[in-house]
C-alpha positions in Angstrom: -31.9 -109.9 85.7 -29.8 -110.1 89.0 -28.5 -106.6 90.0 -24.9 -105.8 91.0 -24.3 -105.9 94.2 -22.8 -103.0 96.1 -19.6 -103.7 97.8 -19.7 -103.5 101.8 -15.8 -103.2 102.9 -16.5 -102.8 106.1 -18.8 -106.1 106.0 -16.6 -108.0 104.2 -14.2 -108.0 106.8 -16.0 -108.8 109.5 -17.8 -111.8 107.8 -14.5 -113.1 105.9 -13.2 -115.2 109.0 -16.6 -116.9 108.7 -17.2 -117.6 105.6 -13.2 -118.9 105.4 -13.9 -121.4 108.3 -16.7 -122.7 106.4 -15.1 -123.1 102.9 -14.4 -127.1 103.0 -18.8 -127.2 103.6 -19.6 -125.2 100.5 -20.1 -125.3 97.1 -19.0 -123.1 94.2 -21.2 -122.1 91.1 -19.2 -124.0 88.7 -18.2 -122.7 84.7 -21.1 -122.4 82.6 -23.9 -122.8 85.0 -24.4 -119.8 86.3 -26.9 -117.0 85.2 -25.9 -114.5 82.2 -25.8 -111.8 84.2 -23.2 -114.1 87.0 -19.5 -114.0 86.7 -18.2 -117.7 86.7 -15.6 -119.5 88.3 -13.7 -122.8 86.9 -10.1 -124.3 88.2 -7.7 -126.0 86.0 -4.1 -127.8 86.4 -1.1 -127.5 84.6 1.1 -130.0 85.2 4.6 -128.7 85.9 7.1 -129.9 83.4 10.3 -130.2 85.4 7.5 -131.7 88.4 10.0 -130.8 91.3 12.2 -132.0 94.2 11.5 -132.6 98.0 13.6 -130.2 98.9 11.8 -127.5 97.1 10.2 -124.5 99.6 7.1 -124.1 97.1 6.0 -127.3 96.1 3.2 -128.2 92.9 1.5 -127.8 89.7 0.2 -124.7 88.2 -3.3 -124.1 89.6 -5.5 -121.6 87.1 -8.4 -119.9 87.9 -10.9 -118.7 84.8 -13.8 -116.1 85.7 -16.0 -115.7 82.5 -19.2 -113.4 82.3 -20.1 -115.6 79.3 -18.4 -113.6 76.6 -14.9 -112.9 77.9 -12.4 -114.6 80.5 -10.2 -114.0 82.7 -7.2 -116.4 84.0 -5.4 -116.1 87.4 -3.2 -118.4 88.4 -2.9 -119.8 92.9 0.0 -122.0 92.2 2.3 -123.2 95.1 -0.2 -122.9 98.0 0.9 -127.0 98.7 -3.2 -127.4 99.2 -4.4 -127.3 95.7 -7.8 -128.7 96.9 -8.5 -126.6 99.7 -6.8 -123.3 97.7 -9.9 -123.9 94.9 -12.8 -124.8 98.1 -11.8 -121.3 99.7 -11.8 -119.8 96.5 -15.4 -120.9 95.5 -16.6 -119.5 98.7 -15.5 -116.3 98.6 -16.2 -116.3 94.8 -19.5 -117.1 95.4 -20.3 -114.9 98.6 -18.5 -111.6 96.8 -17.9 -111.6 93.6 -20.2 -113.7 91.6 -22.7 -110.8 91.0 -19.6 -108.1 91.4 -19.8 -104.8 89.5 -16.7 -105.2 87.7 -13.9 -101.6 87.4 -10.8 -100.4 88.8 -12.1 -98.6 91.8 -14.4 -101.4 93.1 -11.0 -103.7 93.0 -9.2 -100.9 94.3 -12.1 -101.0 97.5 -12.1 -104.8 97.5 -7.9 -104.8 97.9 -8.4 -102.0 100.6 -10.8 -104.5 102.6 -8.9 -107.2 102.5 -6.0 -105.4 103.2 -7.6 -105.8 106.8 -7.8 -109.3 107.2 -5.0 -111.7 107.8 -5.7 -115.1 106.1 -3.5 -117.5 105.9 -1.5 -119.1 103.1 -3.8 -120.9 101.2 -6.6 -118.1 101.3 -4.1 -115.6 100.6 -3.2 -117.7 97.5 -7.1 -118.3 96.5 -7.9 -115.1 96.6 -4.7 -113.7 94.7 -6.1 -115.9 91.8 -9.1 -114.6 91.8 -8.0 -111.1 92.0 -5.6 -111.9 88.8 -8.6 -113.0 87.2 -10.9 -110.2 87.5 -7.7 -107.5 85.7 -7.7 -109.9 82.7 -11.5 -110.1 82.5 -12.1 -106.3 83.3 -8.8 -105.5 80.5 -10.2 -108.0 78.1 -13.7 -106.6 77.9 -12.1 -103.2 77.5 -9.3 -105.2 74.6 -6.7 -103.3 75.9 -3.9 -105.6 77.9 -3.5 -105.7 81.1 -1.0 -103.0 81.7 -3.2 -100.2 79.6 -5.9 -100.0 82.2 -2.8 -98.0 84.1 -1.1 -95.8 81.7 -1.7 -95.2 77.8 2.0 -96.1 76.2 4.8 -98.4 77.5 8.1 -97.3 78.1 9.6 -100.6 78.1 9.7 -103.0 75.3 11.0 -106.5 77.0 12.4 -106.9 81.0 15.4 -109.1 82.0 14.6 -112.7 83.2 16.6 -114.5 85.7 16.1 -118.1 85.5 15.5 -120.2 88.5 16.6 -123.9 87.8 15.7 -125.6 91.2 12.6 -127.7 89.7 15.1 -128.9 87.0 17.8 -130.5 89.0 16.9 -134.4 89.6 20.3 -135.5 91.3 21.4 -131.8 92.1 25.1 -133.2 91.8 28.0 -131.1 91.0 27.7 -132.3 86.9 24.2 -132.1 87.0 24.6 -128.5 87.6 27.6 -127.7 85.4 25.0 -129.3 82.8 22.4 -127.4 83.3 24.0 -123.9 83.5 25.5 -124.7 80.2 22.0 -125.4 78.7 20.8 -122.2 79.7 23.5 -120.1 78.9 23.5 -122.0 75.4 19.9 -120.2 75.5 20.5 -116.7 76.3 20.0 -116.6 80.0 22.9 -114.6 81.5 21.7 -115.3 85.7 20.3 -117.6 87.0 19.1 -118.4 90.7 19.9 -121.8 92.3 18.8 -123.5 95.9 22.6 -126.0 96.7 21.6 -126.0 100.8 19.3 -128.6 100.8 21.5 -130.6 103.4 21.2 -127.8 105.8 17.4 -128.8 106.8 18.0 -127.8 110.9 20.3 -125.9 113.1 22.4 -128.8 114.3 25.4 -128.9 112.2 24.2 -126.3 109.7 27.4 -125.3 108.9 29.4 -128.4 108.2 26.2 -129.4 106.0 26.2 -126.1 103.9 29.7 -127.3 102.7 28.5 -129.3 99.8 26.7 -126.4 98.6 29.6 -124.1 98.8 31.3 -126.5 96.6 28.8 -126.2 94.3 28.8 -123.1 94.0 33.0 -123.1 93.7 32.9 -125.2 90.9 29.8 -123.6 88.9 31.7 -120.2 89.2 34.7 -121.4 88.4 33.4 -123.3 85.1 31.2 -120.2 84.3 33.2 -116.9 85.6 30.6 -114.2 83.6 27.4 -115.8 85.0 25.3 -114.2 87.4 24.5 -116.4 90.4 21.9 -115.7 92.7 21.4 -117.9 95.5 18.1 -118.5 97.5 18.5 -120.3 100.9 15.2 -120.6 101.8 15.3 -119.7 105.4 17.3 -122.8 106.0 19.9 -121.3 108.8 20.3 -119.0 112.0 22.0 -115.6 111.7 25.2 -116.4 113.2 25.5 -120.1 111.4 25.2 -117.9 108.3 27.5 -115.1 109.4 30.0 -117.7 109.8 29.5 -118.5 105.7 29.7 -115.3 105.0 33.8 -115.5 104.2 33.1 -118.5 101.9 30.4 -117.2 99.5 32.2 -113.6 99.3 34.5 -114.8 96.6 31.8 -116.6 94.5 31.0 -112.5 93.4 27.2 -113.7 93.6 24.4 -111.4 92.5 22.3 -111.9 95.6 21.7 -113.7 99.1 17.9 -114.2 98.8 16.6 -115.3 102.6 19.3 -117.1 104.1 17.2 -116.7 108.0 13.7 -115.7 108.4 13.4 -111.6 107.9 13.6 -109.5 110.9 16.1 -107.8 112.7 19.4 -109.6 112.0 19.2 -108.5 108.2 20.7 -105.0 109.6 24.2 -106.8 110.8 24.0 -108.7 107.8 24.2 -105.9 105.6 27.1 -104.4 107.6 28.9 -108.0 106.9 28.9 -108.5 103.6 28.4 -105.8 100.0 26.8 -108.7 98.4 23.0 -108.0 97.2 20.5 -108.8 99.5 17.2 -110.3 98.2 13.5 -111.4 100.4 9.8 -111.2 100.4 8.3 -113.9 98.3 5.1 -115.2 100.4 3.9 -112.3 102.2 0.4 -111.2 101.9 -0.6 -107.3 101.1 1.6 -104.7 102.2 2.4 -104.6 106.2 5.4 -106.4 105.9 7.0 -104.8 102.7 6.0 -101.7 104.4 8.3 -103.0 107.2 10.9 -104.6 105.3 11.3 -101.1 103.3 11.3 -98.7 106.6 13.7 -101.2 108.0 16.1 -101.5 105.2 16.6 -104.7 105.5 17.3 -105.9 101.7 17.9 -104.2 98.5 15.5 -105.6 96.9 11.7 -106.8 97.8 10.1 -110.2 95.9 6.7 -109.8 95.9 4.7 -112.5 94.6 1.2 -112.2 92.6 0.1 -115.8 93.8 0.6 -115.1 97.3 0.4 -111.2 97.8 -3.3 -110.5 96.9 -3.6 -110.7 93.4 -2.0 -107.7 90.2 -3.5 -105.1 92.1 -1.2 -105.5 95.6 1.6 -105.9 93.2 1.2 -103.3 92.3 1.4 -101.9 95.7 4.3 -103.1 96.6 6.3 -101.6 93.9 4.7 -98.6 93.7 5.7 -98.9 97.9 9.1 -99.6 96.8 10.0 -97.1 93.9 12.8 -94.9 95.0 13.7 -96.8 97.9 14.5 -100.8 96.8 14.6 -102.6 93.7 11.9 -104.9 93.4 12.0 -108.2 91.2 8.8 -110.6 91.3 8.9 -113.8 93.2 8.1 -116.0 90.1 9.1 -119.7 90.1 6.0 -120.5 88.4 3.6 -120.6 85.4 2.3 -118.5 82.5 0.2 -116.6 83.9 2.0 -115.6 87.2 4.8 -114.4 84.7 2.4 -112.2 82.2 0.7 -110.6 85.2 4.3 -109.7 86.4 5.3 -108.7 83.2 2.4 -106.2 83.2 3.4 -104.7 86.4 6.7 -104.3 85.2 5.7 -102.7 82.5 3.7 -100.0 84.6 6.3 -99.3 87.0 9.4 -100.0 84.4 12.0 -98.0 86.6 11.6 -100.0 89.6 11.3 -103.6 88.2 14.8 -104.7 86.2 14.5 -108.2 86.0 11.9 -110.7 86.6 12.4 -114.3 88.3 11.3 -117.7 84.9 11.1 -121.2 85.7 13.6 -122.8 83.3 11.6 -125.0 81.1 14.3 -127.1 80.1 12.3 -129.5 78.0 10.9 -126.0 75.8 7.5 -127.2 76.9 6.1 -123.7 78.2 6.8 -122.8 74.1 2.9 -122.7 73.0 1.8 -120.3 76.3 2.0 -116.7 74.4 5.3 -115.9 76.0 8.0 -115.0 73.5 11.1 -114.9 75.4 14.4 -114.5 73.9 17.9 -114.9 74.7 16.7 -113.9 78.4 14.1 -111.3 78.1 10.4 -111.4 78.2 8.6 -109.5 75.7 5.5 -107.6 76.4 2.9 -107.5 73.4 -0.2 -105.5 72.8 -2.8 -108.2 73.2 -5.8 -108.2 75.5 -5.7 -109.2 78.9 -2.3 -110.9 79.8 -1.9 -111.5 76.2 -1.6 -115.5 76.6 -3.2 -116.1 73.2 -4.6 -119.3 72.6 -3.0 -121.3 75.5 -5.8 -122.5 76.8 -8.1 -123.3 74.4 -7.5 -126.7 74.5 -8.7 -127.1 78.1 -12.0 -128.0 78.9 
């Protein structure tokens, strides 16, 4: 019988860069050939119902990850890495190098999020090893059948959280009816905000202005068809400060319920918030907890978007709103599937205070309605089940 190995931190960080640099050479042990006493790794694809547009920031399918020990598994999901193939190469390497034989419990993923805490990969890694780390809660919660959010406090205080839809991967023509459509099929489902992306014309500096026009029209007339729905707006780092200062007299009447990103964070967020009163949103695809650290000291937004795909996995999450408590609000960068959503629902659920409302890919064709997820006239519910309590919605996978 293979023993467990003992986790090295401090060699894990200084052999990461090359084992990373040679993931595209290697091969993964792949589901249901490994040992007994071997953890597993397997990929899968969910095909994303709405698909998506060009203009989208995060482009793809849903990309899970299942680690089994041959009795119990655990799913993670590394959507929206835009390299699918090389996300599940790098994965297989590290799975294979350090976790494969890992002695699975809280404080060794506490020591492995500590180590890698270090490092500095980039996108892709970041979003293959958040996958993995997603997988290894649900396995560890499922062979304790307890859910996910148990393994950190005995009773939850909340019952359900607030959803905010986001209907960018369901507008085709992204006209001015198209959207008047759509907001009128979600509020005819419960969803009372909703978070939209009408800038795709702005795509460089030149111009930027006279191109965000169409989008503020967009905006004017969805407001003015829909007066008691919150808008939030994501601009996806698509202007410069002052071009966007210069907007800043045209949104203010739309009463939205956030600016998410309108320039890359940094400095300029401080004479931004002296500009407007309006909500200011950011955060969604930075890994571990530098930068949140920053963004919080800095108070530049009022509220962080960290996401479990990109940010290291439930346990950084976790982090970063136990970073934020007292200080921002946070809401989970979430345009994405099942899983991504029940491992932020589980954090909410541990830090309840702090997380008010969590970010749901409108599934406008209902097609998300076998996953687990009971949502209802825009909530999420949290259940009792182990692990992320997705029952059944993959067992028709191979």
């Amino acid at each position: 019988m293979n023993s467990k190995k003992k986790w090295d931190r401090r060699g894990f960080v200084k052999a990461s860069s090359a084992v990373l640099a040679s993931a595209s050479l290697a091969t993964y042990m792949p589901f249901g050939n490994a040992t007994t006493d071997a953890l597993q790794l397997d990929f899968f694809t969910i095909k994303d119902p709405d698909g998506w547009h060009p203009s989208l920031r995060l482009k793809g399918d849903w990309l899970i990850f299942r680690i089994s020990d041959g009795r119990f598994t655990g799913y993670g999901e590394a959507s929206h890495s835009k390299q699918d193939q090389r996300c599940q190469e790098i994965a297989g390497v590290l799975f294979n190098k350090y976790f494969r034989d890992f002695d699975l419990n809280l404080d060794n993923l506490a020591s492995i999020e500590s180590a890698l805490a270090e490092t500095n990969p980039d996108f892709v890694t970041a979003t293959a090893l958040s996958g993995i780390n997603q997988a290894l809660y649900e396995l560890l919660a499922k062979r304790e059948q307890v859910p996910v959010w148990r393994l950190f406090r005995e009773k939850a205080t909340i019952e359900k959280v607030a959803l905010y839809t986001t209907i960018n991967r369901s507008l085709k023509e992204r006209s001015v009816e198209e959207y008047l459509e759509l907001v009128g099929e979600l509020g005819r489902k419960g969803f009372k905000q909703f978070k939209c992306a009408p800038f795709e014309k702005v795509n460089s500096p030149v111009n930027a202005v006279a191109n965000a026009q169409e989008g503020l029209r967009t905006l004017e007339a969805v407001r003015k068809h829909f007066p008691d729905m919150g808008i939030r707006v994501d601009f996806h780092e698509r202007f410069v400060s002052d071009d966007f200062f210069e907007l800043l007299a045209e949104l203010e009447p739309l009463s939205l319920d956030w600016l998410e990103e309108p320039f890359p964070m940094g400095g300029d967020y401080r004479k931004l918030r002296q500009l407007t009163n309006t909500t200011l949103a950011g955060g969604e695809i930075f890994w571990g907890m530098k930068k949140f650290r920053e963004i919080i000291d800095e108070k530049w937004v009022d509220v962080i978007m960290p996401d479990v795909k990109h940010i290291g996995g439930f346990g950084p999450l976790l982090s970063a709103i136990k970073e934020g408590r007292g200080q921002v609000q946070v809401s989970p960068h979430n345009p994405s599937g099942p899983v991504s959503t029940a491992a932020s629902l589980h954090a909410a659920a541990i830090f309840p205070g702090t997380v008010k409302s969590l970010e749901f890919a409108f599934d406008r064709g209902d097609t998300r309605a076998s996953t687990g997820e009971r949502v209802e006239n825009g909530f999420i519910y949290l259940n009792d089940s182990p692990g992320w309590g997705l029952d059944g919605l993959f067992d028709s996978v191979n």
